[in-house]
N, C-alpha and C positions, 0 to 999 in steps of 0.2 A: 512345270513351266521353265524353260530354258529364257531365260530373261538376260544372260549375256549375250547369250547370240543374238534375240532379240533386238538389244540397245547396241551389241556393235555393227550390225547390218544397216539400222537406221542409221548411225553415225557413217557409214560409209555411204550412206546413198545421199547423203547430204554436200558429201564433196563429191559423187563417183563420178564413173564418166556419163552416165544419163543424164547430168545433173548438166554435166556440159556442155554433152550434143543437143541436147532440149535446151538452154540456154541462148547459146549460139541461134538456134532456130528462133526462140523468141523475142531475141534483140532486134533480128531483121522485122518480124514481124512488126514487131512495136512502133518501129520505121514509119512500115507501112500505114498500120492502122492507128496506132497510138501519134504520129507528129502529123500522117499527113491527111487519116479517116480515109486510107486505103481498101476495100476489103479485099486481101487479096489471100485467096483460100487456097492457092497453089504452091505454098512453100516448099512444099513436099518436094517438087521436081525439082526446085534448086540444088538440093538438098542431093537429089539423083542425078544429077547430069555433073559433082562435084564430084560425090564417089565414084560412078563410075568412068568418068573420063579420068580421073587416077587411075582406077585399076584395069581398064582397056588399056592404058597405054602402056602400064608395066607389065601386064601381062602376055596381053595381045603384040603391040608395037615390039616389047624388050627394051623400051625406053627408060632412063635415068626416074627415079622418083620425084627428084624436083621438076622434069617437065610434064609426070602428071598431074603435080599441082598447077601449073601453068596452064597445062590443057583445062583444069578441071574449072580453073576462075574464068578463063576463055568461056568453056562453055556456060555458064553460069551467064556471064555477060549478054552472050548472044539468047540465052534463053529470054531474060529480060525486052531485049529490043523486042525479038520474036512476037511475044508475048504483052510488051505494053502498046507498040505501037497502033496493035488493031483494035484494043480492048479500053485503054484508059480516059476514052471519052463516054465511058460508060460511069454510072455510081449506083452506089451500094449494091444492093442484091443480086443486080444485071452483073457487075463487074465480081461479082462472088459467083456467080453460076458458069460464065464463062472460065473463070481462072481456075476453078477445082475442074471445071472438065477437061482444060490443057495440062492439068496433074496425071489425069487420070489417061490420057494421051502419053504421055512421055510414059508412064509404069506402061503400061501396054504396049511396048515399045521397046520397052526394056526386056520384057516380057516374054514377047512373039517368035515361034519358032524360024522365021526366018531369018531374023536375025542371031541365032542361036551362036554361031561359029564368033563373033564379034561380044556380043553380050552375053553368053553363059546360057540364057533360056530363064524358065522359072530357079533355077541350081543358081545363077550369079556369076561373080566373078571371087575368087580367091586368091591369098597368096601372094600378095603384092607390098604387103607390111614390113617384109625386112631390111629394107635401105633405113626406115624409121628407126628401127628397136635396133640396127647397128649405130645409130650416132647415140645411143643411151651413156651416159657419162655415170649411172650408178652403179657403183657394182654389185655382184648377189650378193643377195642379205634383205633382211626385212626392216621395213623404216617405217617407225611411229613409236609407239607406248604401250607394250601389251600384248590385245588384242586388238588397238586401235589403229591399223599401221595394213602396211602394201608393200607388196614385191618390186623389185628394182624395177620392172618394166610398168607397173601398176603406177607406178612412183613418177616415170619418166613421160608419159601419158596424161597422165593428171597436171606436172609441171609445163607443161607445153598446152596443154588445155586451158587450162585457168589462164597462162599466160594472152591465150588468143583473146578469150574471154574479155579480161583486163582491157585488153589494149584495144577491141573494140566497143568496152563501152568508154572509155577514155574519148577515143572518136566519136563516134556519138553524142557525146556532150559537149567537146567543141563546137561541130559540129550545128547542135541546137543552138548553141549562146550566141550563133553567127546570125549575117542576116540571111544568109541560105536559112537557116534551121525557121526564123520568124518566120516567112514565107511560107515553107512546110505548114506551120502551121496554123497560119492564114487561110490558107485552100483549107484546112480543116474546117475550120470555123466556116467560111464562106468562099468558095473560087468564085463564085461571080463580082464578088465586091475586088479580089485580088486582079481578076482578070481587068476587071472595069481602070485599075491604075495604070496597067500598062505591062503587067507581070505576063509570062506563059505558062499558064497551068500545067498546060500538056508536057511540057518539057521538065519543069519539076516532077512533075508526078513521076515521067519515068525514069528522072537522076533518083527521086526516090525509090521506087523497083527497083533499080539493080542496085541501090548504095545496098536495100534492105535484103536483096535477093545475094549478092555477094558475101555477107556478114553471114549467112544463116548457110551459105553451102559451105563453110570453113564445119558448119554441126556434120555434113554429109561427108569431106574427109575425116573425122574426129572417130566417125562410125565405125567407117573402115574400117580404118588405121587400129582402133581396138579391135573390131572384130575378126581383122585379119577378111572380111567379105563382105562384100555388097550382093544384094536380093532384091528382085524388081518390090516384093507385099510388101517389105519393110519401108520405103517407100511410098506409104499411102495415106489415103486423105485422113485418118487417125492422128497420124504423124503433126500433121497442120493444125486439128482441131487440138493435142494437149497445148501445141505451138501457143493458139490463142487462150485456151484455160492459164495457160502460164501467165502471160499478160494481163491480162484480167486479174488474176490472183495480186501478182505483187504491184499490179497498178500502171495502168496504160500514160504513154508518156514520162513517163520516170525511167532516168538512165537504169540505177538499179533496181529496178522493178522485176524485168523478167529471170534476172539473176537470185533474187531473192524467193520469187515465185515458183522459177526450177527448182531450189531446193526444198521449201515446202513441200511441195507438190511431187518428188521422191519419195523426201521423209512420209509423207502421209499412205504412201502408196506400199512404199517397205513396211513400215510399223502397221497398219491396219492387217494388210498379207500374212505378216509372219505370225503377229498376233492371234488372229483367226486359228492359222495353221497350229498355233501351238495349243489354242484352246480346245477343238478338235479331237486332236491327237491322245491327250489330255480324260478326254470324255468329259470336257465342261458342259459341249453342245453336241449332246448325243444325235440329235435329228441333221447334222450337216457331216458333209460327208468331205474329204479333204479334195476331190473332185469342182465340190462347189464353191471353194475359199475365193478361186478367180474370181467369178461372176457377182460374187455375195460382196468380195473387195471395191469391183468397180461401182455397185449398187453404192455400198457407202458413203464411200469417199466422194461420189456423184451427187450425194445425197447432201455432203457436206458443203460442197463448192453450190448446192443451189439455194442453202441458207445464206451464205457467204453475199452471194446476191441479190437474194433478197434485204438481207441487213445491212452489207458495204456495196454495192453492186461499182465502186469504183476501185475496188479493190484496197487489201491493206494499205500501201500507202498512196492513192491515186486521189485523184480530185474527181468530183461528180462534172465538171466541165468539161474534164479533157476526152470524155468519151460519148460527147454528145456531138456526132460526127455531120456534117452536111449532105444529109441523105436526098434532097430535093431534086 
């Protein structure tokens, strides 16, 4: 049993960059559903119409990098209006059925061979990352303790990650402490009683969509920008559902919640994986074959998160209040 490699994989999946772009996606979420008892299952596309309007515009246009982050909040923006104005007089399940099928709209979209020349096709887009990794201020070399540590670029990614991170849940908690954020979650509790004072529902609901829709496509440049590519699959209603497993985990309505909950919810994902794989390997569990560790990981780990709510169902640090949404 290789138990270093092991303990430094988890350790790195604790800060890495999944830990970030899944972050990022769950703070918007948490917006949504955690302030305002949004349910909005289309994060995904935010998340897509950030990346790729970066990398259309650097690759396709020949456009500067900073004006694909421009286009990419741009579109993010417009996707919101798009998207709340016909939908957010809908609740609960109505307004979750429609919005994961405007997810599932944009991937197909992204997708479609006619658009192939502009979007890549199922292939994507690539290649657009290095105006990024040239403003890197680290030089080569490896930075940490060990085996605890990252490549200058690993290093300069993670620093500009976390910093996004940071500074929107900083906003965030402003934010909430305002009487914007009371209202948000007023309409949670009750929009009819909010509406009845003289508030606009409608119009908060969709400052909250795009505050929360904004926040979570900075997870869809983050992607990128590591992956060096966007791909319509990566993209998909998956993407949304860990989005809300995060929240849930570290607790709906808590600035640091979905931050806390992304790392969990790595660490658990890396340590049970590798684990598996090393017992396997191993011949601890003769009868599993290293084919099956996927499937057998997400069985777990799935297994884990549904004792999690049946015993905390507000998650580690949440209130049994704050997710008891106005479904009526």
């Amino acid at each position: 049993m290789d138990w270093l490699t092991i303990l430094t994989t988890t350790v790195h999946a604790a800060i890495g960059w999944e830990t970030v772009v899944y972050g990022l996606a769950a703070i918007g979420v948490n917006i949504h559903f955690g302030y305002t008892g949004l349910l909005n299952f289309g994060q995904s596309a935010f998340m897509a119409v950030a990346g790729y309007g970066m990398a259309v515009t650097v690759v396709f246009l020949n456009l500067p990098f900073w004006i694909g982050i421009l286009v990419g909040l741009a579109a993010a923006a417009v996707l919101a209006l798009l998207m709340g104005i016909p939908t957010l007089k809908l609740r609960a399940d109505y307004l979750a059925i429609v919005t994961i099928a405007a997810a599932e709209i944009i991937r197909l979209i992204f997708r479609s061979v006619y658009f192939k020349d502009i979007f890549g096709g199922s292939d994507g887009r690539r290649g657009f990352n290095g105006d990024f990794y040239a403003m890197n201020p680290y030089p080569a070399g490896h930075y940490g303790i060990g085996p605890f540590g990252f490549d200058e670029r690993t290093m300069w990614f993670l620093t500009v990650g976390w910093a996004v991170v940071l500074l929107s849940c900083v906003v965030v908690y402003l934010l909430m402490k305002s009487p914007w954020g009371r209202v948000l979650k007023a309409i949670r509790e009750d929009e009819d009683a909010v509406r009845a004072l003289g508030k606009n529902v409608f119009s908060y609901k969709l400052q909250s969509l795009t505050l929360g829709g904004i926040i979570g496509c900075f997870g869809g440049f983050l992607y990128g920008l590591y992956n060096g590519a966007v791909q319509p699959d990566v993209f998909g209603t998956e993407m949304t559902f860990f989005a809300y497993t995060i929240v849930i985990l570290g607790g709906a309505a808590r600035v640091f919640g979905p931050v806390v909950g992304a790392m969990i919810f790595w660490v658990l994902f890396v340590f049970v994986g590798n684990t598996l794989a090393e017992l396997v390997a191993n011949g601890y569990i003769p009868f599993m074959t290293t084919i099956q560790v996927g499937p057998i990981r997400y069985a777990l780990v799935g297994l884990g998160f549904i004792l999690l709510l049946v015993l905390r169902p507000q998650g580690i640090f949440g209130d049994k209040r704050e997710i008891a949404i106005d479904a009526r």
